[in-house]
C-alpha positions as CSV (number, residue, x, y, z in Angstrom):
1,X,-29.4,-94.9,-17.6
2,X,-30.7,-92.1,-19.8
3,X,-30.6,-91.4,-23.5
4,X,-27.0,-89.7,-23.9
5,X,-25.7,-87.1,-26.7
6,X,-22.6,-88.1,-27.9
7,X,-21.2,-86.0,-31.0
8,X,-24.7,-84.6,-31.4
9,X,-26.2,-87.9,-31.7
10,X,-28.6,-89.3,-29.2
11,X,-27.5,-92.4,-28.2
12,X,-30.1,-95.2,-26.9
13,X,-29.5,-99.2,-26.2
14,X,-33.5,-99.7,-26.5
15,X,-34.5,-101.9,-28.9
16,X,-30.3,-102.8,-30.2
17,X,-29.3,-106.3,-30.0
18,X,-26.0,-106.0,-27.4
19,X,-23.5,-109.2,-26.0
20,X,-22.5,-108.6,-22.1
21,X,-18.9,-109.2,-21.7
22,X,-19.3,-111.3,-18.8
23,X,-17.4,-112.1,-16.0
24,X,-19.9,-113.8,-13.8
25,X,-19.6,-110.9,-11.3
26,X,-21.7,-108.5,-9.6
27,X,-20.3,-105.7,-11.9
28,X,-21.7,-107.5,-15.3
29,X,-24.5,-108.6,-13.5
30,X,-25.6,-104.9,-12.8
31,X,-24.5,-103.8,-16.7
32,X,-26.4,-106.0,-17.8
33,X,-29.7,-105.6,-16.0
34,X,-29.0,-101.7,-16.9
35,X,-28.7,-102.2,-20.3
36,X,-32.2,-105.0,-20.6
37,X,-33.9,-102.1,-18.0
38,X,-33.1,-99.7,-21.1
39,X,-34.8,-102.1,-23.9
40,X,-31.9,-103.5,-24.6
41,X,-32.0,-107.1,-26.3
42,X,-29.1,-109.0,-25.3
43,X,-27.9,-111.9,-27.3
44,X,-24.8,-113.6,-25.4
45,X,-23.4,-113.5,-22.6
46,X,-19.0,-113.7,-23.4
47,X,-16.5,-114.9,-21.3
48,X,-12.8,-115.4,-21.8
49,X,-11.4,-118.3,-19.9
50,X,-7.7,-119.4,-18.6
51,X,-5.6,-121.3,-21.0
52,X,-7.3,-125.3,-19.7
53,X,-10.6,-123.6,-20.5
54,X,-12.2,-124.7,-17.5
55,X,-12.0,-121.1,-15.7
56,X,-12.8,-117.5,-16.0
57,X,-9.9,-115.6,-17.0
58,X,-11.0,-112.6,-14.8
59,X,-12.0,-114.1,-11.5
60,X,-11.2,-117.5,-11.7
61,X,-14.8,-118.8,-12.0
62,X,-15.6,-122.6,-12.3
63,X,-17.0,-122.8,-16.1
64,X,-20.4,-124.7,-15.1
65,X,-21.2,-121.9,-12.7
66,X,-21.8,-119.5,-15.7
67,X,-23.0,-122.0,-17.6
68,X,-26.2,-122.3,-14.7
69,X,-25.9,-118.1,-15.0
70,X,-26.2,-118.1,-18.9
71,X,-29.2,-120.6,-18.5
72,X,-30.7,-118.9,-15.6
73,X,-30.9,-115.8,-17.3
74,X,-31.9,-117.6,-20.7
75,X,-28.8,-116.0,-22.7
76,X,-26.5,-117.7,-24.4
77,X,-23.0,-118.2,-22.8
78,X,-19.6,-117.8,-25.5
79,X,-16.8,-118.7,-24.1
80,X,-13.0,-118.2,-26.0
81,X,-10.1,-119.7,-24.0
82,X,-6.8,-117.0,-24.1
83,X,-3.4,-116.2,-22.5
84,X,-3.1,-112.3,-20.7
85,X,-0.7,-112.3,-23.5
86,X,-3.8,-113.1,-26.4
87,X,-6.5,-111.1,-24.6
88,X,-6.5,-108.4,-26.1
89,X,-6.4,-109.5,-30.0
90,X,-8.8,-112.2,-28.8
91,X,-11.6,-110.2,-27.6
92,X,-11.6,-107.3,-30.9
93,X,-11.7,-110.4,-32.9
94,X,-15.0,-111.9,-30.9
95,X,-16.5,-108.1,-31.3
96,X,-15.8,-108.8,-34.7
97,X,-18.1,-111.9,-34.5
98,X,-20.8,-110.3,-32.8
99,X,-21.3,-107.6,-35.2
């Protein structure tokens, strides 16, 4: 990923603290090694789960598996349980939090 120019701003991840919404998936999994490749500094890892809190909302996921991917990769894992209904409300307010 290069530098972009957005509104006649360069744009650049290197040295920013970031949070990988995280799925557990091959899709985050490549983000996220973009954004460190870039000198990015991430500082969570966030998953929403299903309603019991034991599963990822998007794929289903056992918890502990991201749990051993969080401490694998030696990032913190957040986890919010939510309804489909609650997602969206849910994960502004976490972006809230991270900022």
């Amino acid at each position: 990923m290069a530098e972009r120019v957005r509104g006649g701003v360069l744009v650049s991840i290197k040295g920013m603290s970031f949070f990988c919404s995280w799925s557990g998936g091959k899709d985050a999994c490549l983000a996220l090694y973009y954004a460190i490749r870039e000198g990015g500094k991430p500082q969570a890892l966030f998953t929403t789960l299903a309603e019991g809190g034991n599963k990822t909302r998007a794929h289903g996921l056992p918890l502990d598996l991201l749990h051993r991917q969080s401490a694998s990769l030696g990032i913190p894992l957040v986890t919010r349980a939510t309804s489909w209904e609650n997602y969206t409300e849910l994960f502004i307010s976490v972006i809230r939090e991270f900022r």
